[in-house]
Backbone as a printed PyTorch tensor [residue, N CA C, xyz], in Angstrom:
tensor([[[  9.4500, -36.8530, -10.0510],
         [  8.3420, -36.1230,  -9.4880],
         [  7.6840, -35.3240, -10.6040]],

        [[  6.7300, -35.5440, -10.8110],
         [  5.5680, -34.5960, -11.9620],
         [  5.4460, -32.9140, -11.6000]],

        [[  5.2280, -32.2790, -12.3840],
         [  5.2260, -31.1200, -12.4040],
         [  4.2620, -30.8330, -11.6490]],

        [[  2.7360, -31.5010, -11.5110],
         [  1.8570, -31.3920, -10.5320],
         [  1.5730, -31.8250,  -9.1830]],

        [[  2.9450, -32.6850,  -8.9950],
         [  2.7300, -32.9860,  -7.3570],
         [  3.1690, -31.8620,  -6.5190]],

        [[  2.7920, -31.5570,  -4.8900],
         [  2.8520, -30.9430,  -4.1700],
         [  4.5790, -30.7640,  -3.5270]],

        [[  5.0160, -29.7140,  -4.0130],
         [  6.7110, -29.8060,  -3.1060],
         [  6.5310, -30.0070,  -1.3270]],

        [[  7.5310, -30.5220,  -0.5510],
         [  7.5250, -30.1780,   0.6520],
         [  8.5910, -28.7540,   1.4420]],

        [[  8.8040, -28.7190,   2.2860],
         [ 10.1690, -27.8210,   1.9860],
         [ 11.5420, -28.7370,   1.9300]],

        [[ 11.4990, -29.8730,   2.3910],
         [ 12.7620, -30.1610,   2.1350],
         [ 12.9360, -30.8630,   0.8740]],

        [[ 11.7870, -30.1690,  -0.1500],
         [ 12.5960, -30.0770,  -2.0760],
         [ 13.7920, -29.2730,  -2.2310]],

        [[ 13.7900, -28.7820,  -1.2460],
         [ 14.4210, -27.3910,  -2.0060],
         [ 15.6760, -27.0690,  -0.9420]],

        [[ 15.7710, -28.1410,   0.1270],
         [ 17.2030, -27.9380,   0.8210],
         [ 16.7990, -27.4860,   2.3280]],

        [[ 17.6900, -27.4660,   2.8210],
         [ 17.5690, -27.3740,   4.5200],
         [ 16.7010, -26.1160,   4.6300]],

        [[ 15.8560, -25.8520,   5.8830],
         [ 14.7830, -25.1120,   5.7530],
         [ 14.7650, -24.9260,   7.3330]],

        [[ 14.4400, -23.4440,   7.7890],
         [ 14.0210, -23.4530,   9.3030],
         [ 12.7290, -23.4460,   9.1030]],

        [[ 12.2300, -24.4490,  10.1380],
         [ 10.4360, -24.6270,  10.4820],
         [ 10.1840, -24.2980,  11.7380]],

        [[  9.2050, -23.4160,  11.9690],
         [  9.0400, -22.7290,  13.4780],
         [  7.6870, -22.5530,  13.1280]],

        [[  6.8580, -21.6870,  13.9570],
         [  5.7180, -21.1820,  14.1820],
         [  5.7120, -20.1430,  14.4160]],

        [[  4.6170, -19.1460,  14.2540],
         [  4.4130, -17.6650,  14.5500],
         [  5.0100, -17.4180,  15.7210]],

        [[  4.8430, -17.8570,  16.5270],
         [  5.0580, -17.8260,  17.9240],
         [  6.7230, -18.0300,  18.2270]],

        [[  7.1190, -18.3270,  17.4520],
         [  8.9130, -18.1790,  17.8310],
         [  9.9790, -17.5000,  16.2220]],

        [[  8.6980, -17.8240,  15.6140],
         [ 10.0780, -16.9500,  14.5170],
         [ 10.5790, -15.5600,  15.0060]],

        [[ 11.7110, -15.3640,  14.3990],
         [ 12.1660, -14.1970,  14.7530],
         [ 11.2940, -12.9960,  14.1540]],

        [[ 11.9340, -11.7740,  15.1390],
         [ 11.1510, -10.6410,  14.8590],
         [ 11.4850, -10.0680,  13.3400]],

        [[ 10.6120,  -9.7150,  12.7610],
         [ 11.3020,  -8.9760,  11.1570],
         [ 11.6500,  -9.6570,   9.9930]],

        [[ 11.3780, -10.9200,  10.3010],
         [ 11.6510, -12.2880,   9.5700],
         [ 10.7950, -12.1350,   8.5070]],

        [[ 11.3250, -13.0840,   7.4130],
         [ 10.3270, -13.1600,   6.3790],
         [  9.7290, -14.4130,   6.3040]],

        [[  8.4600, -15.1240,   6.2670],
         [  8.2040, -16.4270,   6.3940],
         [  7.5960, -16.9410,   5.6390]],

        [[  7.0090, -18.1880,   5.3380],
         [  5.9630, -18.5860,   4.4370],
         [  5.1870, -19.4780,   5.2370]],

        [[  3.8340, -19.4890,   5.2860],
         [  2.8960, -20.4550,   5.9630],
         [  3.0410, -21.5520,   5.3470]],

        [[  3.3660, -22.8530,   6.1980],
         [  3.4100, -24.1280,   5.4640],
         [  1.9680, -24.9990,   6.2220]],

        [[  1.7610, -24.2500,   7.1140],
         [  0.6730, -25.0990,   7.9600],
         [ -0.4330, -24.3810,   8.8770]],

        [[ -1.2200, -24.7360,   9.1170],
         [ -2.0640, -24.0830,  10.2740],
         [ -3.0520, -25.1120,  10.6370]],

        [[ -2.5850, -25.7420,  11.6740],
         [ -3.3070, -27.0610,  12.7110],
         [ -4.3690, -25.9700,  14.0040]],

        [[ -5.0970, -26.9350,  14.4990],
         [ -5.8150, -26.2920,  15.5870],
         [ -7.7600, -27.2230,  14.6800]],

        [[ -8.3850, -26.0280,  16.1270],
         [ -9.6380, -26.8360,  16.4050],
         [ -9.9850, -25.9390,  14.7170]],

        [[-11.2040, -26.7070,  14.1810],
         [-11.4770, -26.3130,  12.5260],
         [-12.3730, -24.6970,  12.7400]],

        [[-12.6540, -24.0480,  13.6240],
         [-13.6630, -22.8980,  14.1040],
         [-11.7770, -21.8680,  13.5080]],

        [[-10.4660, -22.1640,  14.5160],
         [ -9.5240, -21.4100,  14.5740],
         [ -9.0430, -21.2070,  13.2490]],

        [[ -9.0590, -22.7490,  12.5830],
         [ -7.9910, -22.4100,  11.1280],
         [ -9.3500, -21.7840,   9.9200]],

        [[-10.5470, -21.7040,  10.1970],
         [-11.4930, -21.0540,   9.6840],
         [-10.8200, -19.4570,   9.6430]],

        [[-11.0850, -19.0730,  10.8250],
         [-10.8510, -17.6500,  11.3220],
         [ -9.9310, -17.0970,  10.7540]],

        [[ -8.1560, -17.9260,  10.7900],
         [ -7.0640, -17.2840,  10.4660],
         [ -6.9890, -17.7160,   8.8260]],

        [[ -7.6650, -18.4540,   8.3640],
         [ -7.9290, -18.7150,   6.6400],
         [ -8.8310, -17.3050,   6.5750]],

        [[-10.0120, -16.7790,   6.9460],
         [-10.6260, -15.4160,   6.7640],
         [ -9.8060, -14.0190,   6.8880]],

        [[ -8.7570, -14.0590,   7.5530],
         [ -7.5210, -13.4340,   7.5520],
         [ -6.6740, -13.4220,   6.7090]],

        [[ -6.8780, -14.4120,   6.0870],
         [ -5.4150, -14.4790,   4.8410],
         [ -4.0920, -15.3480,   5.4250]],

        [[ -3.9520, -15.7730,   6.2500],
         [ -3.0120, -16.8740,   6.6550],
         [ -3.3590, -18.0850,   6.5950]],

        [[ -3.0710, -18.2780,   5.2590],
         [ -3.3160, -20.0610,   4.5250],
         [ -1.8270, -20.1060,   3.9320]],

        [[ -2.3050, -21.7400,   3.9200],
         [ -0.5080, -22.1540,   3.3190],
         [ -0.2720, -21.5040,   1.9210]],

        [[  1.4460, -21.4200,   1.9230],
         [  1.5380, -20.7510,   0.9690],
         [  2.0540, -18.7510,   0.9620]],

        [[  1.3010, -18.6390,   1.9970],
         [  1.2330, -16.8080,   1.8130],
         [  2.8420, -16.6070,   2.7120]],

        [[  3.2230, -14.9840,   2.0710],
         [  4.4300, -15.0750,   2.4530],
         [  4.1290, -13.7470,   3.6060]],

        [[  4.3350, -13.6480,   4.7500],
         [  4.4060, -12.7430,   5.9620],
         [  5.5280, -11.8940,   6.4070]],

        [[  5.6590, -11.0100,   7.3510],
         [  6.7070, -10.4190,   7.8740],
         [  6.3120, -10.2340,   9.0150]],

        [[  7.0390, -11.1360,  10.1810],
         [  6.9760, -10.9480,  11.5420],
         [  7.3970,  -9.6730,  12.3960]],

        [[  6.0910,  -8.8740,  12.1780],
         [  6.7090,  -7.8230,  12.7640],
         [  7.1590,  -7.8120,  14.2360]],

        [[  5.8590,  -8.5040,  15.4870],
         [  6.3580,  -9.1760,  16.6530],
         [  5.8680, -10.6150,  17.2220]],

        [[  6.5490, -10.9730,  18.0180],
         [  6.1710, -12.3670,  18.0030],
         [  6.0730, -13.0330,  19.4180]],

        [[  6.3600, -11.9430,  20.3250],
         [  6.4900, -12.5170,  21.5750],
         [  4.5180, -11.4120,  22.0960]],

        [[  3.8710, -12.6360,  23.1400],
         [  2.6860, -12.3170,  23.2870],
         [  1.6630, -12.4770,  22.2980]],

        [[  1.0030, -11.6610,  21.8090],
         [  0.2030, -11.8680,  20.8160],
         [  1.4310, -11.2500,  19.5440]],

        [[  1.3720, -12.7000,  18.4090],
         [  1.8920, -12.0320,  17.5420],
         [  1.6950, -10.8750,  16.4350]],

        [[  2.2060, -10.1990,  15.6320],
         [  1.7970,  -9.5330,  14.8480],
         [  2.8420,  -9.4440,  13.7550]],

        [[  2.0270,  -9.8530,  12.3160],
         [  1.7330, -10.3630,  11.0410],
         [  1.2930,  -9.0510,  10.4160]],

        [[  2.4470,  -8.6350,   9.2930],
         [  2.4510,  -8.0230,   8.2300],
         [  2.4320,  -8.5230,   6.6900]],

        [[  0.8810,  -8.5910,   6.1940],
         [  0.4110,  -9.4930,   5.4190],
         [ -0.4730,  -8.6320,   4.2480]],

        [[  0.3390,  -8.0900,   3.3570],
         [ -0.1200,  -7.9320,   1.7600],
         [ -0.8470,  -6.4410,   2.2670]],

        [[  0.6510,  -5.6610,   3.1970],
         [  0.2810,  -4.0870,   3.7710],
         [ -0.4830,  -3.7790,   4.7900]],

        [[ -1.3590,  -5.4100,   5.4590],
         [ -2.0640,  -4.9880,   6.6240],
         [ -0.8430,  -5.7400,   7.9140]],

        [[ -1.5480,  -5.2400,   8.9330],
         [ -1.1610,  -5.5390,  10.5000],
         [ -2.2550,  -6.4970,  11.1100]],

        [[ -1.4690,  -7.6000,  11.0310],
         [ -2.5310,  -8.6690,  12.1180],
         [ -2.3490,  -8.8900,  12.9370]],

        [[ -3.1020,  -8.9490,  14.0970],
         [ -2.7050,  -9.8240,  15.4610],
         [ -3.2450, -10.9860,  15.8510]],

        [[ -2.1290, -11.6780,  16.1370],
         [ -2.8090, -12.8300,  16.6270],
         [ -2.3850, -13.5390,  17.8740]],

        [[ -3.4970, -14.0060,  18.6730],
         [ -3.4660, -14.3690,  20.0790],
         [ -1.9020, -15.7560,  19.9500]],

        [[ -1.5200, -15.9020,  20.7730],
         [ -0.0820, -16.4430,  21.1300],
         [ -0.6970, -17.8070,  21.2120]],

        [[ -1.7850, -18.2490,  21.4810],
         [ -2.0980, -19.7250,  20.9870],
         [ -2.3840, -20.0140,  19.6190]],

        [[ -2.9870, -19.2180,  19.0290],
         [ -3.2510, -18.4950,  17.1880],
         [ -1.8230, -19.2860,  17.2760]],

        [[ -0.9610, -18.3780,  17.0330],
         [  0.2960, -18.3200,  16.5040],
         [  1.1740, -19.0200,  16.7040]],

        [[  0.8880, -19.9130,  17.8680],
         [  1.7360, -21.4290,  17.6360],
         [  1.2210, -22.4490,  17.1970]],

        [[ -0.1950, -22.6010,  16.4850],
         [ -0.7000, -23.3070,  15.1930],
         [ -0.4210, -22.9710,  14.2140]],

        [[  0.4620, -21.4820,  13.7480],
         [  0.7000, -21.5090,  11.9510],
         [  2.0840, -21.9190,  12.2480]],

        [[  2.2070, -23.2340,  11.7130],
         [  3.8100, -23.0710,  10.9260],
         [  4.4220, -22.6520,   9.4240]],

        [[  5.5750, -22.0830,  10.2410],
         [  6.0170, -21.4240,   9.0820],
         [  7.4410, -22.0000,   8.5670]],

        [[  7.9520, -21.3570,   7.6300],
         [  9.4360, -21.5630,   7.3110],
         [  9.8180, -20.1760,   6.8980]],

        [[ 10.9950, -20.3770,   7.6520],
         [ 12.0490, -18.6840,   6.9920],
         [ 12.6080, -18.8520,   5.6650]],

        [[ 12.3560, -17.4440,   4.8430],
         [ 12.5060, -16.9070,   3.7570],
         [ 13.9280, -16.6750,   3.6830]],

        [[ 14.5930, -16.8410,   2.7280],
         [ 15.9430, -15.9810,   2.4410],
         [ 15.7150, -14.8010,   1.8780]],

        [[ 16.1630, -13.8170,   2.7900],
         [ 15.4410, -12.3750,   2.1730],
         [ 16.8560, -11.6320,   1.1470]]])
């Protein structure tokens, strides 16, 4: 594999993959994805939740809420079962 191809997570060994919407509370995560209609992943890309960024689930049940580079986001509970994520080893 070249230094410039794209890793997946399972480069790097077993991995939990969930979504905003069920990771645990307080968790540390990384956005690997954000599916939905192109108006939604607009919106939550203007937010700062693009692949890549690393979060802290502050809550997750209802509308979630996303602690992201010192701010507080919320996001509607359909939002948040379009970002997938993977848990961090903190």
């Amino acid at each position: 594999m070249s230094l410039l191809s794209r890793h997946q997570p399972s480069d790097f060994g077993p991995t939990t993959v969930t979504t905003l919407a069920t990771a645990e509370r307080n968790s540390r995560v990384r956005v690997l994805r954000v599916t939905g209609r192109p108006r939604l992943m607009q919106r939550l890309a203007v937010l700062g939740l693009v692949p890549g960024v690393l979060v802290t689930v502050v809550k997750h049940r209802g509308p979630a809420i996303v602690n992201l580079g010192g701010a507080r986001i919320a996001i509607g509970r359909a939002a948040a079962q379009s970002v997938e994520v993977e848990a961090i080893d903190q």
